[in-house]
C-alpha positions in Angstrom: 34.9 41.4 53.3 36.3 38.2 54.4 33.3 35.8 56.4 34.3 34.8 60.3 32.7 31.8 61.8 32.6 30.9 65.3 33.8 27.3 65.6 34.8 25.6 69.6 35.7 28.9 71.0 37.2 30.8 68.1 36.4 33.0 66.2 38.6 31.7 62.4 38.1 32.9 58.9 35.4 31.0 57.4 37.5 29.3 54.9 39.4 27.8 57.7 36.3 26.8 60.1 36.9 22.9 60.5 35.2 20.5 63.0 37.1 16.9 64.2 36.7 14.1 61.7 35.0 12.6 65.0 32.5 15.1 66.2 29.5 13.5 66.7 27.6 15.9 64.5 29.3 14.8 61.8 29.4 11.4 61.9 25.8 10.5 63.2 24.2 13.7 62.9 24.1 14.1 66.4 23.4 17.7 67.2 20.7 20.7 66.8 20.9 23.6 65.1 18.5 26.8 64.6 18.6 29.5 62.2 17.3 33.0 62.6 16.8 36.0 60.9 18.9 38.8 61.1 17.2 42.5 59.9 18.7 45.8 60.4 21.4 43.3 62.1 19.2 42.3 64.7 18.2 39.2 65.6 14.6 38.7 64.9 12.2 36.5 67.4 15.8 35.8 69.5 14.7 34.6 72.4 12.1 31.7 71.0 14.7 31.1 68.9 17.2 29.9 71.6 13.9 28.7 73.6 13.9 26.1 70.9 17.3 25.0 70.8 17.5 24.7 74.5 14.3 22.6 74.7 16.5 20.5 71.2 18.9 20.0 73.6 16.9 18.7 76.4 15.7 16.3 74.3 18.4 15.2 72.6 20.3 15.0 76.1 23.6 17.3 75.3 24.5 19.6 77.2 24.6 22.7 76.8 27.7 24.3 75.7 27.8 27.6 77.1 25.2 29.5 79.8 22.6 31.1 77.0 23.3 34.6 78.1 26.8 33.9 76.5 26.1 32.2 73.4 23.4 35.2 72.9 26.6 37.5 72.6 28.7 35.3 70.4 25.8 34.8 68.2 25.4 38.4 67.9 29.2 38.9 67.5 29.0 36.7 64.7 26.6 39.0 63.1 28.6 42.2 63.8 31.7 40.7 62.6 30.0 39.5 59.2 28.4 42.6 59.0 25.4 41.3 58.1 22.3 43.7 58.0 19.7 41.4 56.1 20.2 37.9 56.5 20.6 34.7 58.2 23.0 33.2 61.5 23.0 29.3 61.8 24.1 28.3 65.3 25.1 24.2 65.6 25.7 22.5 69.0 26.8 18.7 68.4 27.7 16.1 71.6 31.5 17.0 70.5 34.0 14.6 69.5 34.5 11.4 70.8 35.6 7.7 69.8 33.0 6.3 67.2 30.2 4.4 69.5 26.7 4.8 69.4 26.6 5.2 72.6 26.7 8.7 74.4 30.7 9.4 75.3 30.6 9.4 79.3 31.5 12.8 79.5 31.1 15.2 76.6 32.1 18.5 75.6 29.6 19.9 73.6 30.5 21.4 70.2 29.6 25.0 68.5 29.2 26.3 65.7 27.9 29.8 64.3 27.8 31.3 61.0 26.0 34.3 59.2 25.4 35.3 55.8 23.4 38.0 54.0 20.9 37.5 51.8 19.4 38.7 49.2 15.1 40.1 49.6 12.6 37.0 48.8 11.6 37.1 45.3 8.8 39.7 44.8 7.1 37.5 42.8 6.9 34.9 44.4 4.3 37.0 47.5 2.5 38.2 44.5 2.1 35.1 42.0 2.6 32.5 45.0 3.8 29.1 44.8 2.8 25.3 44.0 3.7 22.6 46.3 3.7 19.3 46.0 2.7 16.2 48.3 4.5 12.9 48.8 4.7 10.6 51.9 7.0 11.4 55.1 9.4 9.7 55.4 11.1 11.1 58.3 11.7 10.1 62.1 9.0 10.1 64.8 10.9 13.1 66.4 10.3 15.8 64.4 9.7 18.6 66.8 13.6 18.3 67.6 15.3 20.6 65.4 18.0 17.9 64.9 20.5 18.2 61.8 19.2 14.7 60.7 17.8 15.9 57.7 18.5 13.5 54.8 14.7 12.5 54.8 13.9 16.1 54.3 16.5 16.6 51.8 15.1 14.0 50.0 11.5 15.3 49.6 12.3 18.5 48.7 14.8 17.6 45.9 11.4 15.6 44.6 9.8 18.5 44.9 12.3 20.4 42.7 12.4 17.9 40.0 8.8 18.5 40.2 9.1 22.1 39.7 7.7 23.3 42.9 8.9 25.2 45.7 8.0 23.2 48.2 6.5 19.5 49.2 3.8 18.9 51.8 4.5 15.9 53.5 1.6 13.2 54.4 1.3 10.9 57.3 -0.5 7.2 57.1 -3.6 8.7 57.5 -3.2 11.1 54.7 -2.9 14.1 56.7 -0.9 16.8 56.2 2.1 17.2 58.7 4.8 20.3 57.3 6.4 20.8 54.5 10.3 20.2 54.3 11.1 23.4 55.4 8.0 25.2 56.3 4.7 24.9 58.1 1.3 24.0 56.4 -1.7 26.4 56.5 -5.1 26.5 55.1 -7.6 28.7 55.4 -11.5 26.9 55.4 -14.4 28.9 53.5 -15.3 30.3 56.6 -12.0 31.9 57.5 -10.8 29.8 59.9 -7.1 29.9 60.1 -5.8 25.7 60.3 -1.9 24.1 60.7 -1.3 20.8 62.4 -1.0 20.5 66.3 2.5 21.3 67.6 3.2 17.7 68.7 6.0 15.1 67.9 5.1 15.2 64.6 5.8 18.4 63.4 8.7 21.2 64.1 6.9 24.0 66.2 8.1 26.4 63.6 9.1 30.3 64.8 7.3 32.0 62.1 4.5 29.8 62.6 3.8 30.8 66.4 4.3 34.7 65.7 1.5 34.0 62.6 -0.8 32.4 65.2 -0.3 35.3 67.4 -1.3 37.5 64.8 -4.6 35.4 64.2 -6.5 37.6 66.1 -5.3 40.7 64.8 -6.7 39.5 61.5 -9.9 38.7 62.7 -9.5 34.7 61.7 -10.5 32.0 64.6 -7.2 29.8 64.5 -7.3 26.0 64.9 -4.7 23.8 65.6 -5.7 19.9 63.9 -4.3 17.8 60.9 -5.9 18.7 57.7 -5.9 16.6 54.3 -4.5 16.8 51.1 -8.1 16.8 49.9 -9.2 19.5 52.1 -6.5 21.6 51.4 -7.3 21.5 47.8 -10.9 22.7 49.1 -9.9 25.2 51.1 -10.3 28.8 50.2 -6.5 29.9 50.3 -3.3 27.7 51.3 0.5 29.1 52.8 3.7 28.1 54.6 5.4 29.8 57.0 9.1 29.5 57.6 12.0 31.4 59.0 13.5 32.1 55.1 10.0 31.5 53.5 8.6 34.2 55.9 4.8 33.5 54.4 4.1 32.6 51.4 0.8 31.8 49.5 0.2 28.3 48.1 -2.0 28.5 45.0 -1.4 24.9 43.7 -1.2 21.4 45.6 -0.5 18.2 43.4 -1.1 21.1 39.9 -4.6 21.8 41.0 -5.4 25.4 41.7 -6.3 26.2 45.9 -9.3 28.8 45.9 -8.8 30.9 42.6 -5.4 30.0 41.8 -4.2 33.5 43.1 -2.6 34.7 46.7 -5.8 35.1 49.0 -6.2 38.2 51.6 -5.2 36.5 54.4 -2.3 35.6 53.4 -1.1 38.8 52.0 -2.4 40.3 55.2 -0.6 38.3 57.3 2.6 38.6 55.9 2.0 42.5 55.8 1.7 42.4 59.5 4.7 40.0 60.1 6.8 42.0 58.0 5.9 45.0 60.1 6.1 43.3 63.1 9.8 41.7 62.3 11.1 45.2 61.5 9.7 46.6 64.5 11.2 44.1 66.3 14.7 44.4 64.8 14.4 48.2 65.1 
């Protein structure tokens, strides 16, 4: 079946979907953008979703481009149309076109953009033999809990961390802490199961799968902290995961080629994938 994107008020085939050479989006990067999960067609974790990209906005200073009760239903027409029942919709808003000047045009007209796409189920094995990450300085902005479409610093790293052959890198501030990976969260879990990621401040996305994993903290039984954590303690630490919207959770059993805990998925973080799994599908029930 033919794909249809949303694109300025349209709904086009998705081999015709175009944007102005001048949108802003494309030529400074200019815009926000959020993806979310679709299962059973639904939208999973909707509404923190488009919490986020409002507060993106906000920050960013572009205005919105349509009230949010009305972009919920094109985003959900998006799905329906694609008939996507596992899968992905990517929702863009840029400043919209303008003359090309770094300064902010005097009176935009925000652009949009939505797409959806199945996908296929995460990789068994990689839940049950985990994965290695690796860890290499960031290099990105001092704005990184804006979920901006700047991401050539991020794109960067994690090609790195392909030619490495991991899944993922860990990135590491001047103090050698670690901040996020690329595309995920960090976690560790200490010898004493305390649950650890960084503090959702300006130097890491506040990730959607990672608050839905802190609410299911206490569910687990695990006292959850929120502080930086270093490479070296995460080597220490008993288990190690990331969290992501397409990652979902996944164990980390190497950092840098050494082995975290045993080498093998721990219990926690099976367990708390078990429970957002169920908690995702209940959701998009």
């Amino acid at each position: 079946m033919p794909r249809v994107s949303y694109v300025n008020g349209r709904y086009v085939p998705h081999g015709e979907a175009t944007i102005h050479v001048e949108d802003r989006g494309f030529q400074f990067a200019d815009s926000i953008y959020e993806v979310i999960a679709i299962q059973n067609g639904r939208l999973v974790d909707a509404a923190r979703h488009f919490d986020r990209l409002e507060r993106s906005l906000r920050e960013l200073r572009i205005p919105v481009p349509m009230p949010r009760a009305a972009l919920e239903v094109v985003t959900r027409e998006v799905v329906r149309r694609n008939r996507v029942g596992r899968g992905t919709v990517y929702v863009q808003v840029t400043r919209g076109r303008a003359r090309r000047e770094h300064a902010f045009p005097k009176s935009p007209v925000p652009g949009l953009v939505v797409t959806a796409r199945p996908t296929r189920p995460q990789p068994a094995a990689l839940l049950a033999e985990g994965v290695s990450v690796i860890t290499i300085p960031d290099i990105r902005w001092a704005r990184r809990d804006i979920k901006s479409t700047a991401l050539i610093a991020n794109v960067l790293c994690r090609q790195q961390a392909t030619e490495a052959g991991a899944y993922e890198a860990w990135l590491v501030d001047a103090d050698g802490m670690v901040t996020e990976g690329t595309a995920s969260n960090a976690w560790i879990v200490t010898r004493d199961r305390h649950l650890v990621t960084r503090t959702a401040d300006h130097s890491i996305l506040c990730g959607i799968t990672r608050l839905a994993v802190a609410d299911l903290a206490a569910t687990q039984g695990l006292v959850f902290e929120e502080r930086p954590f270093s490479v070296e303690e995460a080597k220490r630490a008993a288990e190690a995961f990331l969290t992501g919207t397409s990652s979902i959770v996944l164990p980390v059993v190497r950092i840098d080629g050494a082995p975290v805990g045993d080498g093998r998925p721990g219990p926690v973080a099976r367990n708390l994938r078990a429970a957002y799994d169920a908690m995702a599908a209940s959701a998009a029930a």
